[in-house]
N, C-alpha and C positions, 0 to 999 in steps of 0.2 A: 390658269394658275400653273408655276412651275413648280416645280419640287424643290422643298428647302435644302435635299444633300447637293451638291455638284456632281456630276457623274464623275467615272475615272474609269481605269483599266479593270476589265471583268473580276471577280474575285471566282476561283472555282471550287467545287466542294464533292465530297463522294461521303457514301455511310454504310455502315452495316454492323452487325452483333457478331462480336467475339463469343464462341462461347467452347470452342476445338481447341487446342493446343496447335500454334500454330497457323491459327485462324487470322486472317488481317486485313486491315481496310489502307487502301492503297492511294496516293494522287499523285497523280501527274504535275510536274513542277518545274517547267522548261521558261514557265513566262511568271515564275513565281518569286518570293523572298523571301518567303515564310508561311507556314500552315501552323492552325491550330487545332490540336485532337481534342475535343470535345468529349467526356468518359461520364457514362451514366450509367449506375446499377449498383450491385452491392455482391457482387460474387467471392465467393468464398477461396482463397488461396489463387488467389489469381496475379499475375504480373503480365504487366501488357510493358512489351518490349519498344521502343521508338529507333528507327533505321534508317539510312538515305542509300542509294546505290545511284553511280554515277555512268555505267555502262548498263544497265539494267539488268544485273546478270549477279555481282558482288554485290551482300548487302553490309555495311558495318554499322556499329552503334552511332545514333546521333542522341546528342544531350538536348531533352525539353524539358524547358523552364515554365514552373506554375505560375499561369495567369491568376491577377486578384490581391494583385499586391506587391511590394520593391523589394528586391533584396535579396528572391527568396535563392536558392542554389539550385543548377540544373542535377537533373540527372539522366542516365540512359532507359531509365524505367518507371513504371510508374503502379500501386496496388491500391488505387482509391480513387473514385470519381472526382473530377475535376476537367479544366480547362488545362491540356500544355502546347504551350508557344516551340517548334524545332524551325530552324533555321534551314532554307532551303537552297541557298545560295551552292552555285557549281551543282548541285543536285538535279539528277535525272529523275528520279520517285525520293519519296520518301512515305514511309506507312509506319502504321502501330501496327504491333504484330504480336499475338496471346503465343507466351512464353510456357505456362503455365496457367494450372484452374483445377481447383476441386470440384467445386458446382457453380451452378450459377452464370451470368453471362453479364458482357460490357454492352452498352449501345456507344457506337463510334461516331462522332460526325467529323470528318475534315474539311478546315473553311482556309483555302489559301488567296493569300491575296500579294499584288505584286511590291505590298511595303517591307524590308523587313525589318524583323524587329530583336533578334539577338545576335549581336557577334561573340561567335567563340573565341576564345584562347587558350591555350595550355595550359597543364597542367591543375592544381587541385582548384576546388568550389570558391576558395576564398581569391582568386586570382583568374576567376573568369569573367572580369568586368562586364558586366552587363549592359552594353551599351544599348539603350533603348530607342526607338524611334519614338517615344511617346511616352515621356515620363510622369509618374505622378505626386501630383502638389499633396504635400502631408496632410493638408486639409482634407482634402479628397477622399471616397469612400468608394474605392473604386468596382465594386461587386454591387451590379443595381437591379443581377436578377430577381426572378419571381415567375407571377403567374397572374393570366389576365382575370379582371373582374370579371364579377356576372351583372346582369339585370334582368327582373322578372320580365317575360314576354308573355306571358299567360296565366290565370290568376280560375281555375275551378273552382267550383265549390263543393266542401267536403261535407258540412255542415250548414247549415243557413242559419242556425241560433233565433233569435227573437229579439223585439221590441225594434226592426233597425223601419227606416223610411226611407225613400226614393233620393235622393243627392248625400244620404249620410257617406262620410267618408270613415274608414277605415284604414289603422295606423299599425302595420306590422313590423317587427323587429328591421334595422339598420335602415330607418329613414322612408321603407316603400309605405307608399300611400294606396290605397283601394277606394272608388267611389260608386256605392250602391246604385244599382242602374236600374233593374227591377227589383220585387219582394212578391212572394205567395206568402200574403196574410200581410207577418210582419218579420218573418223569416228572409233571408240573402236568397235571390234564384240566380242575379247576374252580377257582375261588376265588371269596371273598368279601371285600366291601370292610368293610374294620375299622377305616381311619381314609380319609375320603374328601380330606380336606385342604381347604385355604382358600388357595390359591395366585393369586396375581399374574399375570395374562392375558401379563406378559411371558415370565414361566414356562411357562405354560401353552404356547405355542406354541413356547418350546426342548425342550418334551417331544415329540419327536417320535416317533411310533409307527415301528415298534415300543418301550417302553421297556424297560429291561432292569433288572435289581433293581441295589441299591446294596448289599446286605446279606440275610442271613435270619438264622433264629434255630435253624434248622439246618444241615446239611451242603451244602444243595443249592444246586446252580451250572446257569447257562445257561437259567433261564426269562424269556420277553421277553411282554408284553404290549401288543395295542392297547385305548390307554386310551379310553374319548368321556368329554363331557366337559356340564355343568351351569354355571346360578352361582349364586352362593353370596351372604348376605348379606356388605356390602366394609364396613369401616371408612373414613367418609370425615372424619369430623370427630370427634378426642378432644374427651375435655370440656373446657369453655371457660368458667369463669365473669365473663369482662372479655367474653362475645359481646354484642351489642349489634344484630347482622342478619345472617340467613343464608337462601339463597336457592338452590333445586336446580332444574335447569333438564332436562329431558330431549328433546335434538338428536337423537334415536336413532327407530326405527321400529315399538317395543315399550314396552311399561308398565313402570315402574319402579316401586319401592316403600319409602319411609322411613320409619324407626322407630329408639327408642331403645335397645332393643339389639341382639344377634346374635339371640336368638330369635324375634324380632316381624315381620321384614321380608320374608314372605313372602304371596304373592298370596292373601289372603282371609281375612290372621290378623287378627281384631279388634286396633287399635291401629295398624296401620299406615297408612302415605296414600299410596294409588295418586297418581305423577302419568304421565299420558296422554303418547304419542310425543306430541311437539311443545311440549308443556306444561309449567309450571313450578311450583313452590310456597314461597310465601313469606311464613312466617308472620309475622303482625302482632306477636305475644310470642315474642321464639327461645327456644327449648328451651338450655340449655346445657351438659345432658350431651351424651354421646356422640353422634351421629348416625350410623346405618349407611344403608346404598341396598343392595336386593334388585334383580335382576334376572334373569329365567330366563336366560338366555346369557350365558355367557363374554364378555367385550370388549361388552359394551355398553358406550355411553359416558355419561359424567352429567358434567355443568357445575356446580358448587359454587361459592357464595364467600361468604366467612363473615368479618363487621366487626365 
């Protein structure tokens, strides 16, 4: 099986935490068009500055423009978590660079890749036409991050409650199924997972252990178990045939993995595309069916945006 992006020219990427005055995460951009600084955290009095130098020695301000939507106006800086687009055209580096910070710290990722996507022009916001390489249909919703599902992989028992028998099944919050495997007396000793579920990490974490059934399929009452917990391939983009650019970006500290559908997305299924912690992928032809994102862990995070 091959992979559903087309390949293209490498995209490259660097990371690190702002948290010094003066601190900055830096790339190389000799084979590039454009980088996007990736900004995560909640630091307090903080301005992270965006630069390009073209001898590697003078840095001046370069204006990045917030990903996640048309329209918006560049600037040379930025004080809030987000994705910004700087143009890296004639540019030898260009970096975010901590200006400023009372407390607190940024995480950086830089994902350059050889499309670009802002040309500047002069003078003020309302007359920097934004010429895009990848515009978005109003329709379009173009911010599709989040965070991967989970699925039980393991099902203890915390309690064994009573009245249950050998094939009873057991119905716990968001669809997981439990099917009793043995019983001491008439109490739970073992189960097996029969449907492991595809739940939403914000679920996932109002599951708190012990869990206790919603329902069985027999008589029995009072069995609680501690669930752990996997992820699951996530639906992060239904199909789209007006897509035109889409773009997954991985700010997390683990591999992620895309593919088009729920069975593909797992680490070393032919067809799928690993992207690397820090790294991004962004195919030169988008795909316009479905797009899922695999990730071993629950709450990993993935940055999506799709034009």
């Amino acid at each position: 099986m091959t992979a559903f992006f087309p390949s293209g020219a490498p995209n490259q990427s660097a990371s690190g935490t702002l948290s010094t005055v003066n601190s900055a995460v830096t790339l190389a951009t000799d084979t590039l068009g454009s980088v996007d600084f990736a900004l995560a955290g909640s630091p307090v009095g903080a301005t992270v500055a965006f630069e390009a130098t073209s001898d590697g020695t003078n840095w001046v301000a370069s204006k990045a423009y917030p990903k996640g939507g048309t329209g918006a106006a560049g600037s040379t800086t930025a004080a809030a978590a987000g994705v910004y687009n700087v143009s890296a055209g004639g540019a030898k580096q260009v970096r975010a660079r901590l200006s400023a910070i009372t407390s607190g710290s940024f995480t950086v990722v830089a994902n350059g890749t050889a499309a670009p996507a802002h040309v500047g022009v002069k003078n003020g916001n309302a007359a920097d036409l934004q010429v895009t390489s990848t515009p978005v249909p109003a329709s379009a919703t173009p911010d599709r991050s989040g965070t991967i599902n989970g699925a039980v992989s393991g099902a203890a028992i915390a309690a064994g409650g009573s009245g249950y028998a050998v094939g009873n099944t057991i119905t716990l919050a968001n669809g997981i199924v439990l099917t009793v495997a043995t019983v001491n007396g008439s109490a739970v000793a073992t189960v097996a997972l029969t449907t492991p579920g595809n739940v939403s990490y914000a679920n996932v974490q109002a599951m708190t252990n012990p869990v206790a059934q919603a329902s069985s399929s027999g008589s029995g009452t009072g069995a609680t178990f501690i669930l752990t917990w996997v992820g699951v391939a996530t639906l992060f983009a239904a199909a789209n045939a007006s897509r035109k650019s889409l773009e997954i970006i991985n700010p997390g500290t683990l591999p992620l993995y895309a593919a088009t559908t729920i069975n593909n997305p797992a680490q070393g299924v032919p067809g799928s595309i690993p992207i690397a912690a820090g790294g991004s992928w962004q195919p030169p032809i988008p795909h316009q069916g479905a797009v899922y994102v695999y990730g071993s862990v629950a709450g990993q995070p993935v940055t999506m945006f799709e034009g």
